[in-house]
C-alpha positions as CSV (number, residue, x, y, z in Angstrom):
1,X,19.3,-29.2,-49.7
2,X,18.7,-31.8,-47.5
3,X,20.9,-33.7,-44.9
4,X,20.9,-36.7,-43.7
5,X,22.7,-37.9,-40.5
6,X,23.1,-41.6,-39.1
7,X,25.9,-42.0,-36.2
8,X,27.3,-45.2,-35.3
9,X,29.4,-44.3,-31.8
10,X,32.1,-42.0,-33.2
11,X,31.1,-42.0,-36.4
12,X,29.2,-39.9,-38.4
13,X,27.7,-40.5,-42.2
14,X,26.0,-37.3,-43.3
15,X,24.4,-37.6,-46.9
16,X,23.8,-34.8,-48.6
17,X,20.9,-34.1,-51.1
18,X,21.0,-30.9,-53.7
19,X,22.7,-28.1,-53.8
20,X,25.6,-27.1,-50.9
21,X,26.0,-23.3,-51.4
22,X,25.5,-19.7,-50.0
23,X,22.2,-20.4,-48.5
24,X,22.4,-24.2,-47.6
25,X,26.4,-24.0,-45.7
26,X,25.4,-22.7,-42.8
27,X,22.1,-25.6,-42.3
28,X,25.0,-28.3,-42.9
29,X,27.6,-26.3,-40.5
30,X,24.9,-26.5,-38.0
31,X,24.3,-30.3,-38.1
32,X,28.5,-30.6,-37.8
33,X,28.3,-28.3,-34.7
34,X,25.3,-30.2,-33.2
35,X,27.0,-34.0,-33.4
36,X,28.3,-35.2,-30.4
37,X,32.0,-33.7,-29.3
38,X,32.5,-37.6,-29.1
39,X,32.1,-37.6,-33.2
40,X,36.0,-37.7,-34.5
41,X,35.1,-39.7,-37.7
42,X,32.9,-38.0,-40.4
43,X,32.0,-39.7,-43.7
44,X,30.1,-37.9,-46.1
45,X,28.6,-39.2,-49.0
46,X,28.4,-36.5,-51.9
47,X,26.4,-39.2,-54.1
48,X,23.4,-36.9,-54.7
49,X,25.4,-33.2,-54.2
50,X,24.7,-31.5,-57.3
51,X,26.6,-28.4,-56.7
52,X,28.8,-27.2,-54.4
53,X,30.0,-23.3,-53.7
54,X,32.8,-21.7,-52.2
55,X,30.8,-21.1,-49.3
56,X,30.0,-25.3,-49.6
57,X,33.8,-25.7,-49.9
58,X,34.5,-23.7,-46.6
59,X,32.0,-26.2,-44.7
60,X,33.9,-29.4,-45.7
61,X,37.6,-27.8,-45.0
62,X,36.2,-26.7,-41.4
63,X,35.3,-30.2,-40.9
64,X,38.6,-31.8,-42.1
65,X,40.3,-29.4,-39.5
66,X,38.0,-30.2,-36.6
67,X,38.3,-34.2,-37.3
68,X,41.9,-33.6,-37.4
69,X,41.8,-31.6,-34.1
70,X,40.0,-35.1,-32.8
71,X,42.3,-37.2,-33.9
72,X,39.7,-38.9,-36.5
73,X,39.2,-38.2,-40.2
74,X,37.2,-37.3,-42.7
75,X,36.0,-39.2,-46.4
76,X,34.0,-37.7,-48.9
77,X,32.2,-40.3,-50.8
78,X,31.1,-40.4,-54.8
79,X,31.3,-36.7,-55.6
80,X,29.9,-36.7,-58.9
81,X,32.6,-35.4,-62.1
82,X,31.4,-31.7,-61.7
83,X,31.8,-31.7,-57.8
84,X,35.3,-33.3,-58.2
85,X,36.2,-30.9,-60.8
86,X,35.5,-28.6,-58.6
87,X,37.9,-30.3,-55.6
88,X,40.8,-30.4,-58.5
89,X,40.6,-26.6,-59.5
90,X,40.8,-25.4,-56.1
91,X,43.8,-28.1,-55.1
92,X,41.5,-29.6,-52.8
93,X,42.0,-32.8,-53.5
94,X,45.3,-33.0,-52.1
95,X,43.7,-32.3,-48.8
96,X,40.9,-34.3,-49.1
97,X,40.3,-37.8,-49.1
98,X,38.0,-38.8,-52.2
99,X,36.2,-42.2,-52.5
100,X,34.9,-41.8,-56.2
């Protein structure tokens, strides 16, 4: 998988590219962990995610709590329909918030 990380001041887009699971979570926990403690808003754009895991799943949940611990927020952007299907089987979608 690859990632992709632009920050503009508290702001962080990370783009991901592949496949988010098992053996890719921990590379994209490690580029969450290694932003700036100053970084409260996270915008990730799931445009070219082709699969995500469980493991994927716990990555994204960890970094709605943290921006909520930081009083920012956190958008996932253009999950494609098995991605989002994915969100709606596991009731995530209530949680998240999805820019389709």
């Amino acid at each position: 998988m690859e990632i992709t990380i632009t920050q503009e001041g508290a702001k962080a887009i990370i783009a991901l590219n592949g496949k988010l699971s098992v053996a890719t979570s921990p590379d994209l926990e490690a580029a969450i962990s290694g932003l700036p403690e100053s970084t409260n808003e996270f915008v990730i754009d799931l445009s070219q995610l082709e699969y995500i895991s469980s493991a994927g799943l716990r990555v994204l949940v960890s970094t709605e709590k943290l921006a909520n611990q930081r009083s920012g927020s956190m958008v996932l952007l253009h999950p494609n329909d098995e991605v989002l299907e994915v969100f709606d089987m596991t009731g995530l979608t209530d949680i998240f918030t999805i820019e389709k």
